[in-house]
VOGU-3710 file (C-alpha; in Angstrom, 3 decimals, decimal comma):
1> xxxxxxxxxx> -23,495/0,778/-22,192  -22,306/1,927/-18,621  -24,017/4,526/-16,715  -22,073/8,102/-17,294  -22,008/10,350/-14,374  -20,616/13,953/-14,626  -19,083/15,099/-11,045  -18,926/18,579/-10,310  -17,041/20,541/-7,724  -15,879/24,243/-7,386
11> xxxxxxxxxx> -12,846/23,139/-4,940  -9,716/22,268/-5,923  -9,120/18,755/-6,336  -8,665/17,299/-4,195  -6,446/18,733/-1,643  -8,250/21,394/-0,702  -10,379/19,492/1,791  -12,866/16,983/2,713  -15,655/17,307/-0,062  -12,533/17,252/-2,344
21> xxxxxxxxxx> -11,560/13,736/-0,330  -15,070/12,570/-0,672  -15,577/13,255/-4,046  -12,331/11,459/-4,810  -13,593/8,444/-3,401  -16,944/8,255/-5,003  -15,171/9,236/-8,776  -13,069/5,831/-7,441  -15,588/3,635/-6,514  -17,935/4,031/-9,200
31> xxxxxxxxxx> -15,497/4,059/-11,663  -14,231/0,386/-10,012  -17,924/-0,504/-10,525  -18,411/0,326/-14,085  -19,503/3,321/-14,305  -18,326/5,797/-16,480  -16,947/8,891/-14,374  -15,722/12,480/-15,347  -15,289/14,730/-13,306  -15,407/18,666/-14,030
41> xxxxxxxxxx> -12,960/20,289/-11,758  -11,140/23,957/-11,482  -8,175/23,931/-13,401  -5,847/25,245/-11,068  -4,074/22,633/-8,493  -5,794/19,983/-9,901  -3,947/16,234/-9,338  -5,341/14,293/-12,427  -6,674/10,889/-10,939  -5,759/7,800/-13,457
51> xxxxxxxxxx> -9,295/6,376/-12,791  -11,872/8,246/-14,852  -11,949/11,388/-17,269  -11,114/14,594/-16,169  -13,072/18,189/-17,994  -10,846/20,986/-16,799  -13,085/23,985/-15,930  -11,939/27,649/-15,616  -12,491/29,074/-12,104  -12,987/32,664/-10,177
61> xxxxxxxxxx> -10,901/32,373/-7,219  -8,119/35,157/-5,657  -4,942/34,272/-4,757  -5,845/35,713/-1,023  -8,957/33,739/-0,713  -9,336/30,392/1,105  -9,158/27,515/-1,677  -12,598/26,302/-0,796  -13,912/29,423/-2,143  -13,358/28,933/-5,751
71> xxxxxxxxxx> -16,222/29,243/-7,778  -16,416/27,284/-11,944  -17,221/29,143/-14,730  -21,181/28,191/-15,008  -21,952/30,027/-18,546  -23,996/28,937/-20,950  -21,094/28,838/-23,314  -19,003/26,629/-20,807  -21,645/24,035/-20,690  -22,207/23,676/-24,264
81> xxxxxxxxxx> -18,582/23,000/-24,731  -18,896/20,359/-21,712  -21,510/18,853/-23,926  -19,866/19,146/-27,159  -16,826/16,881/-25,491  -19,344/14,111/-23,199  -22,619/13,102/-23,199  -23,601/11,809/-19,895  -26,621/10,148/-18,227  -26,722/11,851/-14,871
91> xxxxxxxxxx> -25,014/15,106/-13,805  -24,298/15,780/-9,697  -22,891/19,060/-8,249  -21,471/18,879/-5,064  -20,843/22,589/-4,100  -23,466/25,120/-4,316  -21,558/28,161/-5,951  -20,358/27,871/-9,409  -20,942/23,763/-10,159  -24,692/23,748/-8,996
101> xxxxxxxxxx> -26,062/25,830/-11,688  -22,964/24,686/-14,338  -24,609/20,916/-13,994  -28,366/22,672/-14,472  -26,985/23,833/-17,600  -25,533/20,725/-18,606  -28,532/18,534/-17,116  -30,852/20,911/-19,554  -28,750/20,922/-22,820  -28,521/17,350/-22,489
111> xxxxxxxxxx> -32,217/16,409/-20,965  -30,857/14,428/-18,077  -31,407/14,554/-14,477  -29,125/16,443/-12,073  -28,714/15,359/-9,007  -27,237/17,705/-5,993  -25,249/16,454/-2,340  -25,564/19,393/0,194  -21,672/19,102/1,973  -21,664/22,568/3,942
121> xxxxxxxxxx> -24,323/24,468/5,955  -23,414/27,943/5,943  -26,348/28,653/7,985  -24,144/27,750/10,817  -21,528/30,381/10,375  -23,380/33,439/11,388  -22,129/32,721/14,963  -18,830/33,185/14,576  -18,413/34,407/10,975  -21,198/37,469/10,780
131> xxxxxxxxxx> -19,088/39,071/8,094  -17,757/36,562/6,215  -21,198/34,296/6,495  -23,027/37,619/5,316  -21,703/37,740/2,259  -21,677/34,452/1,729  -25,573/34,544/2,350  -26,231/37,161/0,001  -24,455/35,606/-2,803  -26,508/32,308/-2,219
141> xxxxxxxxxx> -29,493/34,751/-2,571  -28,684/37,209/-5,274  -26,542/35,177/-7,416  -26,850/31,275/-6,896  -30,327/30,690/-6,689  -31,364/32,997/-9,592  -28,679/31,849/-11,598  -29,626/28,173/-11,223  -33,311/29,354/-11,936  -32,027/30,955/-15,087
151> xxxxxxxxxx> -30,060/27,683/-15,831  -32,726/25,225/-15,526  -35,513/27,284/-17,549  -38,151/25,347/-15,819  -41,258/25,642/-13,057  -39,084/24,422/-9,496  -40,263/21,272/-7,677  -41,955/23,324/-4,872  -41,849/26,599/-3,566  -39,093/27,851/-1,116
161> xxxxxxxxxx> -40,092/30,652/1,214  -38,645/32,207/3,874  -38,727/29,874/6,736  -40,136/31,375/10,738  -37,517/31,337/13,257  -37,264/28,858/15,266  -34,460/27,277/16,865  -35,026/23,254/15,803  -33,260/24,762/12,907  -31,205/27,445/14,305
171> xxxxxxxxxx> -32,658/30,112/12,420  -31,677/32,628/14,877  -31,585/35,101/12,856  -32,695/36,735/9,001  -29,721/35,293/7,557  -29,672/31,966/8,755  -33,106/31,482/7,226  -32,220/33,210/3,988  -29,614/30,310/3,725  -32,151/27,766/4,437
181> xxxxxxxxxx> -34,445/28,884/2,345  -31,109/28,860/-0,535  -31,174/25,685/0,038  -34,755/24,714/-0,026  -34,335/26,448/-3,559  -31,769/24,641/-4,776  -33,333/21,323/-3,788  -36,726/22,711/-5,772  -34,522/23,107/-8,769  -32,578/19,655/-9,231
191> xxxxxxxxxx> -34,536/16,204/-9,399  -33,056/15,011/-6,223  -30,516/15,714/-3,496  -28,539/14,096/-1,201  -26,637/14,915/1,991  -23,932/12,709/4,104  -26,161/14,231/6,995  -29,704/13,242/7,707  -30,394/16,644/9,506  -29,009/18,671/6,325
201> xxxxxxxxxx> -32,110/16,895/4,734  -34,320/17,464/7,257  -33,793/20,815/8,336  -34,155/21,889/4,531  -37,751/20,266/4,613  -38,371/22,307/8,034  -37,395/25,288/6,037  -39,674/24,889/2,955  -42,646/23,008/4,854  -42,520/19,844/2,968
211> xxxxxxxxxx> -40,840/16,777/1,888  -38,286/17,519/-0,328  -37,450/13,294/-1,530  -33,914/13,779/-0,279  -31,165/10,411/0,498  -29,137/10,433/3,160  -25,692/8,842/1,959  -22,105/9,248/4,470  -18,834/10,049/3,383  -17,191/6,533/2,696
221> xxxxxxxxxx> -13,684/5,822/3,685  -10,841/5,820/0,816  -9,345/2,656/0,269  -5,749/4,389/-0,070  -6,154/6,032/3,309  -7,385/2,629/4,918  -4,277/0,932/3,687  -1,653/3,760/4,466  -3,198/3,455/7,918  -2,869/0,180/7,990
231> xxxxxxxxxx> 0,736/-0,153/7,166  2,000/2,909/9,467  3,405/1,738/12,739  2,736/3,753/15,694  6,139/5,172/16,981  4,855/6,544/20,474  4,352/4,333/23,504  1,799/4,166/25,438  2,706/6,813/27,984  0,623/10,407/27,816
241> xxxxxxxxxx> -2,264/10,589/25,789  -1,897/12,888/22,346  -5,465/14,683/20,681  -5,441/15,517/17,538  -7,589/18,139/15,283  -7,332/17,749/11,891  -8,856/20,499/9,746  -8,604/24,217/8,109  -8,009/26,511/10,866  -10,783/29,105/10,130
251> xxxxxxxxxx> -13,136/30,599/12,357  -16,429/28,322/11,956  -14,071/25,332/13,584  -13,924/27,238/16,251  -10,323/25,819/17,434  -9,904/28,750/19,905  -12,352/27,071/22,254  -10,214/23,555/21,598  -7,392/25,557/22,632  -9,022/26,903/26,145
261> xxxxxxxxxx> -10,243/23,381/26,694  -7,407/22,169/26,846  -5,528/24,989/28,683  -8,779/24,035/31,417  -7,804/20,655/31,519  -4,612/20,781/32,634  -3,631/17,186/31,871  0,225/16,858/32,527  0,918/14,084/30,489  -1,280/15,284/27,357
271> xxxxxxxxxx> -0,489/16,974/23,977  -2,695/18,361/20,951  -1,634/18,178/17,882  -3,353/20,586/15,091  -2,660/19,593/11,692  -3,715/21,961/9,349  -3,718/25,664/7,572  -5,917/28,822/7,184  -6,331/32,588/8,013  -6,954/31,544/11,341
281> xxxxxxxxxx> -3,308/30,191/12,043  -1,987/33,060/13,821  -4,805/34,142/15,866  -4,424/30,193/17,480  -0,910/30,198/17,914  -1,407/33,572/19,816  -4,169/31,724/21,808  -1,674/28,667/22,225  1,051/31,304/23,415  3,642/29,149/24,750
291> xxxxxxxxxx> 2,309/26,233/25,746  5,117/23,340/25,281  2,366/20,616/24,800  0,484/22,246/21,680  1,999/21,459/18,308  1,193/23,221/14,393  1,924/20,977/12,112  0,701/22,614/9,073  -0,827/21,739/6,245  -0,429/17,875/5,396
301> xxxxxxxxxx> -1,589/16,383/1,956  0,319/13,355/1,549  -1,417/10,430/2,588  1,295/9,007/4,406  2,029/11,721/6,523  -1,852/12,417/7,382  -1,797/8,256/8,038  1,327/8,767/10,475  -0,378/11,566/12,480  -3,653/9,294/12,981
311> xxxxxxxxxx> -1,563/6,157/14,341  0,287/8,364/16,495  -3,110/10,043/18,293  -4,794/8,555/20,864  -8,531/10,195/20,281  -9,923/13,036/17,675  -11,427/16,251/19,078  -13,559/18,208/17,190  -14,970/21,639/18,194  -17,032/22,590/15,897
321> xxxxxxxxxx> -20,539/23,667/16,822  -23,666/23,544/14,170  -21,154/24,023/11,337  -20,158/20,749/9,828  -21,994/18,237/7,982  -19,947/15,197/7,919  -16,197/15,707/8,817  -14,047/13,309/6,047  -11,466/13,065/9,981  -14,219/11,731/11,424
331> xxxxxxxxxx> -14,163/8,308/9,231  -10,569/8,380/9,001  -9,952/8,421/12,759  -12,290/5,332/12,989  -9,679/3,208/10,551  -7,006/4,212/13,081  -9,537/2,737/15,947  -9,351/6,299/17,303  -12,425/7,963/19,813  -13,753/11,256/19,180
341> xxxxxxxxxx> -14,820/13,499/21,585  -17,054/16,423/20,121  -20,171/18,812/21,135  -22,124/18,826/18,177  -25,053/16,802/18,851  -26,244/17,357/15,310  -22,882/15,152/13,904  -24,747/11,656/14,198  -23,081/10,173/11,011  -19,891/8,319/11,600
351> xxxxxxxxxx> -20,569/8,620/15,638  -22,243/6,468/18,194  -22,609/6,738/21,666  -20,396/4,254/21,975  -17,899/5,301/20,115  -17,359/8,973/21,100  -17,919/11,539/23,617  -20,298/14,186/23,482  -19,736/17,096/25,561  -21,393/20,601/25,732
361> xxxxxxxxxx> -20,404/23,276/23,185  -18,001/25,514/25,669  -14,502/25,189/26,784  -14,910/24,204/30,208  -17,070/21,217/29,275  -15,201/20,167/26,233  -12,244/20,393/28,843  -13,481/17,795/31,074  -14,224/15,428/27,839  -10,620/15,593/27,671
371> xxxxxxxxxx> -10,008/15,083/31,340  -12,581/11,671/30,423  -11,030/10,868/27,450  -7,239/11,143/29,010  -8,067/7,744/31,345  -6,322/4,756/28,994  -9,378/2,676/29,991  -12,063/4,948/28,861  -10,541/5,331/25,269  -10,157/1,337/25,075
381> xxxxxxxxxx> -13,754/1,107/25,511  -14,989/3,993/23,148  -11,737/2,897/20,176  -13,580/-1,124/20,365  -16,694/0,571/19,250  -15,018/1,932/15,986  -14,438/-1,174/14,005  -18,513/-1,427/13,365  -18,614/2,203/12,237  -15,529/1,231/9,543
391> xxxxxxxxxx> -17,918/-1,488/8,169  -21,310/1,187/7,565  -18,612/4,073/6,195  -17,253/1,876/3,440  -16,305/3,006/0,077  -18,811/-0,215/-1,269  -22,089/0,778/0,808  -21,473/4,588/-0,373  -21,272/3,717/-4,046  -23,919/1,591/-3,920
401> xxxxxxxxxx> -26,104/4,140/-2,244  -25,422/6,681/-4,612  -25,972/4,050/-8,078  -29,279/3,894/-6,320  -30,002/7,755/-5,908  -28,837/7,892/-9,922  -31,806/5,064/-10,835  -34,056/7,378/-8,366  -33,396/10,432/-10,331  -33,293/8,807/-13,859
411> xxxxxxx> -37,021/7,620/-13,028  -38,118/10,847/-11,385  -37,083/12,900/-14,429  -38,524/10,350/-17,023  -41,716/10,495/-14,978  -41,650/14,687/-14,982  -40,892/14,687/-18,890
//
């Protein structure tokens, strides 16, 4: 019998962004390997793939709210109906609202082990988000972590306390160690975890003192994407030099600063392109003001259209600072052969010295990366680099990875009873 895996995800699937990408390709790759996939997804937007079941879940989520914020039904009554329709062998949440504690429930009902992937560190937010990010906190402490404590009806792993501050882990403040502690309590209550980011994993095991037995496993390339890249022909020349950002436009990507940068830079022959949507949309184009050389192009879903904008770019800027985990643009802009330049010296996955640029986290010095990055020269050297990072981001080395972290967790929970 092949091994069934039940995927779970509170965002809309799976164009509401790059967990939704990621999980797409590992419900793909696994499923082209045997295993027996469903996937339990909000029923609203959802794009049925043809490659594995599909559980439709009811979801909280307003109209106003940003798509990423939807949040499954995780009842007791929705999980026994899950496991009235599929039995399953392993169970793996990959949000940590709704889905975390609905796969505890199903992982106890079914006495199987759940495994958990940490995609988003809202411990980063407080920065720039102190509203938002303080809400967000206290629902990770009032509701998610007792809830999943509730769910799983059993003693945690290890104990999660609040962790000192200290900035290794930029706990700079109460609530940026009440989400790291969150997190130290959701890895106590699952039988293993897994992050695309190696300092997701270790910062949680700052937090709660101790090794927590976490994988580290990156984002894989889709195959689709690969080969839409592949067959779209570049239509610019090589005059100029185009960046692009790809991503919502929300506060914690901090695009404002991508916008001074390259105001500061001046480059007279350069363009930015920002593909993507979010509250944040008018706030930038006030910041952008009139500038003829800085272009909204919206929100872009089709792969074809997302595959034209990467052959047409000449290098990927990201401005994010101590947010993300594992950008999905960052392994797509590696099958175009495109450099990054970024100043997030935590983003280590999918980047080598070699490859990209790292630059400090304000305007003026991300400016100059561009003023680096604008010299044809310079961006043939970093773009040769790229073609090795393709080969470790592959679709086959993630899926393999994670069949592994499934045996891991099989064993671990046979060995706890």
């Amino acid at each position: 019998m092949s091994l069934r895996v039940a995927i779970l995800i509170d965002d809309f699937f799976p164009a509401s962004g790059g967990i939704s990408r990621s999980v797409q390709t590992q419900a793909e790759e696994l499923s082209h390997r045997g295993v027996d996939v469903t996937l339990i997804v909000p029923d609203r937007h959802l794009e049925k793939p043809r490659t594995c079941r599909v559980i439709e879940c009811p979801t909280l989520h307003h109209d106003s709210l940003p798509s990423h914020l939807s949040v499954l039904h995780w009842s007791e009554r929705r999980a026994e109906r899950i496991s009235r329709l599929a039995q399953f062998d392993v169970v793996h949440s990959q949000t940590d609202r709704g889905a975390v504690v609905l796969g505890a429930r199903v992982a106890r009902l079914q006495g199987i082990p759940h495994v958990h992937t940490f995609h988003a560190n809202i411990a980063g937010t407080h920065a720039v988000l102190p509203f938002a990010s303080f809400w967000g906190t206290l629902a990770h402490e009032v509701l998610t972590t007792r809830a999943l404590a509730k769910a799983t009806r059993r003693a945690p792993r290890f104990h999660a306390s609040l962790p000192p501050f200290s900035p290794e882990i930029d706990s700079h403040n109460l609530f940026s160690r009440m989400d790291w502690r969150s997190y130290g309590w959701i890895a106590a209550h699952v039988d293993l975890v897994t992050s695309p980011a190696q300092y997701m994993l270790d910062n949680i095991e700052r937090a709660v003192g101790k090794a927590i037995g976490g994988v580290a496993i990156p984002n894989a390339y889709n195959r689709t994407m690969r080969d839409a890249i592949g067959a779209t022909r570049r239509q610019r020349g090589s005059e100029g030099v185009r960046f692009l950002s790809i991503g919502r436009l929300s506060a914690e990507k901090r695009l404002p600063v991508l916008i001074r940068a390259f105001k500061e830079a001046d480059l007279p022959d350069a363009e930015l392109v920002i593909v993507g949507d979010g509250d944040q949309r008018r706030r930038l184009q006030a910041e952008a003001g009139s500038h003829p050389r800085i272009d909204f192009r919206g929100h872009l879903s089709d792969r074809h259209a997302l595959a034209s904008e990467f052959a047409n770019a000449d290098a990927l800027v990201l401005s994010s600072y101590r947010f993300d985990v594992q950008p999905m643009v960052i392994v797509e802009a590696a099958l175009a052969g495109l450099p990054t330049v970024y100043c997030d010296d935590r983003l280590t996955t999918g980047l080598t010295a070699q490859s990209a640029l790292l630059t400090e986290p304000d305007h003026r010095s991300l400016a100059q990366g561009l003023i680096t990055m604008a010299d044809q020269q310079t961006r043939a050297r970093y773009s040769a680099a790229t073609a090795e990072l393709v080969e470790k981001l592959s679709p086959d080395v993630m899926a393999a990875a994670y069949l592994d972290a499934y045996a891991e967790a099989i064993q671990r929970k046979a060995t706890r009873g």
